[in-house]
Structure formats: C-alpha cells, structure tokens
C-alpha positions as CSV (number, residue, x, y, z in Angstrom):
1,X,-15.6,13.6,13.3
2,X,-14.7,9.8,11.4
3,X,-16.3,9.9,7.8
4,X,-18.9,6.4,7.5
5,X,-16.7,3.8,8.6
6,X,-13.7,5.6,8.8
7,X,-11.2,6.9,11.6
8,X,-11.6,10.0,13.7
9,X,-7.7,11.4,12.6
10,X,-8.1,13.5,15.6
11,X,-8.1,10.2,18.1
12,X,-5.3,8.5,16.7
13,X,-1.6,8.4,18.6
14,X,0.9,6.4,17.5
15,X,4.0,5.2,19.5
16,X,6.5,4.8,16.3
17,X,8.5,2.6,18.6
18,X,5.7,-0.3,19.1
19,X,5.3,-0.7,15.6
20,X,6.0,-3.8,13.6
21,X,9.8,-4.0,13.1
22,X,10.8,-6.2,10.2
23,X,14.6,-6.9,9.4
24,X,15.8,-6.6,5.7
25,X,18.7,-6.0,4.1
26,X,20.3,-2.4,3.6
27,X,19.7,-2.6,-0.5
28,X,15.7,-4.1,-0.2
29,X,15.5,-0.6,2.4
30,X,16.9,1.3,0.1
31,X,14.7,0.6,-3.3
32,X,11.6,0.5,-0.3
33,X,12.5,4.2,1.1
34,X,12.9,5.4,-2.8
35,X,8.8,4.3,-3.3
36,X,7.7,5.7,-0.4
37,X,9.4,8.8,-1.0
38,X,7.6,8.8,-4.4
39,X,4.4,7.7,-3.3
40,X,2.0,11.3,-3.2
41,X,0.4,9.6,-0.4
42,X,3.4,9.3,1.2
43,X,5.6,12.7,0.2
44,X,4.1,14.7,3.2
45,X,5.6,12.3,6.0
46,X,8.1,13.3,8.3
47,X,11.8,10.9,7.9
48,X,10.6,9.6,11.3
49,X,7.0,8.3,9.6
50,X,8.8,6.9,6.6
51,X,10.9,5.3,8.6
52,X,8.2,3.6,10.7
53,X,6.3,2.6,7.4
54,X,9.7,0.8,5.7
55,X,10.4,-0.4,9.2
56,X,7.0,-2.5,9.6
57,X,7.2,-3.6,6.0
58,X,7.2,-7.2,5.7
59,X,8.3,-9.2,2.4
60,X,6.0,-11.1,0.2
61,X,7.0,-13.0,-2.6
62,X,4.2,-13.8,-5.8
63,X,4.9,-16.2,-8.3
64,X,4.4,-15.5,-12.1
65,X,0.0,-15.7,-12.6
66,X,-0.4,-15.2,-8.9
67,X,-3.2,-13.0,-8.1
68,X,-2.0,-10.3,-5.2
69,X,-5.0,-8.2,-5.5
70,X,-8.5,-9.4,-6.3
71,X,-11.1,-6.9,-7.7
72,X,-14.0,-6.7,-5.7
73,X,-12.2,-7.8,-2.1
74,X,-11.5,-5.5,1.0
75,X,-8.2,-4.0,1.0
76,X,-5.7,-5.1,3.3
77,X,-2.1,-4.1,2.3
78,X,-0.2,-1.3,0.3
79,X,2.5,-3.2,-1.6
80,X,5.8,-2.2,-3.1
81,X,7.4,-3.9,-6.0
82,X,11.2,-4.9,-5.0
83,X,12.0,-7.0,-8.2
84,X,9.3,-8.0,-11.0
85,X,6.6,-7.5,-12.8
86,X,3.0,-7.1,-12.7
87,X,0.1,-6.2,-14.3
88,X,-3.6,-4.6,-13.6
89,X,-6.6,-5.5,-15.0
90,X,-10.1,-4.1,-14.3
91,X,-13.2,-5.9,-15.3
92,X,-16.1,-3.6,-16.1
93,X,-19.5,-4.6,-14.2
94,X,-21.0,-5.8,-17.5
95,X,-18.4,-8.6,-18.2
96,X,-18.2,-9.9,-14.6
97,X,-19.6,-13.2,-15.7
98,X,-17.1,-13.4,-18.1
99,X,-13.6,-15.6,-17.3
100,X,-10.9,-13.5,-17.0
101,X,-9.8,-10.3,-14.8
102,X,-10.9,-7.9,-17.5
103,X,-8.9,-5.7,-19.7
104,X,-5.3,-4.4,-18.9
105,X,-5.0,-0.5,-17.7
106,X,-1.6,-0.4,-15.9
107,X,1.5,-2.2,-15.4
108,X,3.5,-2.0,-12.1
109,X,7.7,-2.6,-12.0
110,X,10.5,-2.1,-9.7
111,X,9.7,1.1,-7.5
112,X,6.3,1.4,-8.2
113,X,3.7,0.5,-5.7
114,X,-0.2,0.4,-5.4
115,X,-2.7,-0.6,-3.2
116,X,-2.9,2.2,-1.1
117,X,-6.4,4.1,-2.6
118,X,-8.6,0.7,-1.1
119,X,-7.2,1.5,2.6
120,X,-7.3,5.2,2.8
121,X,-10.8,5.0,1.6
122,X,-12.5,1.7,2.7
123,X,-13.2,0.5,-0.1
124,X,-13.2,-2.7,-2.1
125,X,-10.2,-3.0,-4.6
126,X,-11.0,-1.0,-7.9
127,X,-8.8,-4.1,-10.2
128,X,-7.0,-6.7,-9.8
129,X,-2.9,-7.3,-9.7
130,X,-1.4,-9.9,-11.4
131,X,2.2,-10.8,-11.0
132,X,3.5,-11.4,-14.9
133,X,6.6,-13.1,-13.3
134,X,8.3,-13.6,-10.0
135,X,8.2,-10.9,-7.5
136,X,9.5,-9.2,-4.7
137,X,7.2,-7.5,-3.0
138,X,7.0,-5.4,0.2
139,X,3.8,-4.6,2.4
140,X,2.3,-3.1,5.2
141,X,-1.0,-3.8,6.8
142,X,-4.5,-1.5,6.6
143,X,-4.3,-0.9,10.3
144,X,-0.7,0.7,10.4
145,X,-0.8,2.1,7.0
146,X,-3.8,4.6,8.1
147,X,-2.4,5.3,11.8
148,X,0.8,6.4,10.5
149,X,-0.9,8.4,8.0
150,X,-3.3,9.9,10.1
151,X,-1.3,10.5,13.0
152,X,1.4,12.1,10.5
153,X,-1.1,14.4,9.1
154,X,-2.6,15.5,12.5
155,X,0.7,16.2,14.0
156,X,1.6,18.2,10.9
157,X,-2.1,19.9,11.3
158,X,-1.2,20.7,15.1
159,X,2.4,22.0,14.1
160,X,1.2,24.3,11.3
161,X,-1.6,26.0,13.2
C-alpha cells in the first residue's frame, strides 16, 4: 500500500535500459559514482542501479549567489557537487518576513550531495542551497530518483525472502 501521496514500491518496474542516458566524461563519472557510493540512501543499490542513477545524471552548472534549492518549494532533483562550493541556509518560520535565506547550518563541497530527503518523502525543501562560487553540479530528476530506488529495494526485498 503507497503512504499519502507516495508510491506503491510493490508496483514499480523499471527497465534500466530506457532510462535517461547522459554522456560525460570518464573523470565527472568517476567523482559522480564516488557520491553515490557514499550517499546512505544510495549504499544498498546494486552496481547495476548505481549505474543507471550516474548514467541519467545530467550536468547543471550554478553561478556564485545562485540559488539551486529554494526553502519552501517542491523537490525536484538530487544534486551532486562536481567542482565548488555551496552553502545551506534554513530560515526559521518566525523570520520568514525577514530578507535573507536564514541562518547558515551546512556547507556542501566536491563529493558531497543533497537533495535527496525532499523526493523520497514529498516534501517541500527543509533550506535553501546557495552556490558560494561556480559550480559543477550533477542531477537526476524526482521521477527516476524514486523508481530506481524503489525498484532497487523491492527486488532486494524479493531476493532476500
């Protein structure tokens, strides 16, 4: 049974090979496949699966003061950081008529990557991202991000039982 809003894991099937493919370069794969394989989200996939997910990854590049994730707005994408910086701000319900995004709680660098809590759960994103100077980022859409992990986690479900 799908929680409120959410997928029924038991009705998802995914055929890797119609996934988004996106060409990139053997080095951007490379520092991709090392965030995925620390992402905790992410540990429990199968090579095949992590594959898929660096596969349909699709580059995004943020200027220094861009805004890649806005507080309050529907999730959309898990993003990994190629090359930059960025930083994560959260503005507490009491200052959100003040200017600003709110108060610093996290930084993000090279390897790191976020997004991912907003579209597992549905939910709006907690804080907002703020690239502190150029980036290279990498990111996958709601919509493939959850079937691969769904479909990953029922398969292991089905093998284990």
């Amino acid at each position: 049974m799908a929680a409120q809003g959410g997928i029924d894991p038991r009705t998802i099937t995914v055929d890797l090979a119609s996934l988004p493919k996106i060409e990139k370069s053997a080095e951007a794969t490379e520092k991709i496949k090392a965030a995925v394989t620390g992402n905790v989200l992410m540990k429990s996939l199968s090579e095949e699966y992590k594959a898929s997910v660096i596969a349909a990854m699709k580059q995004v590049d943020a200027k220094a003061g861009e805004c890649v994730i806005t507080q309050g707005e529907r999730g959309d994408f898990w993003y990994v950081v190629e090359a930059g910086a960025l930083e994560v701000y959260k503005k507490m319900p009491e200052d959100r008529d003040k200017e600003g995004h709110g108060d610093k709680v996290n930084a993000y660098s090279a390897g790191s990557s976020f997004g991912e809590l907003a579209l597992m759960y549905n939910q709006r994103r907690a804080a907002s991202v703020v690239a502190t100077e150029d980036c290279v980022l990498w990111s996958v859409d709601q919509d493939t991000f959850k079937k691969l992990l769904l479909s990953s986690s029922m398969s292991n479900k089905e093998q284990y039982s």
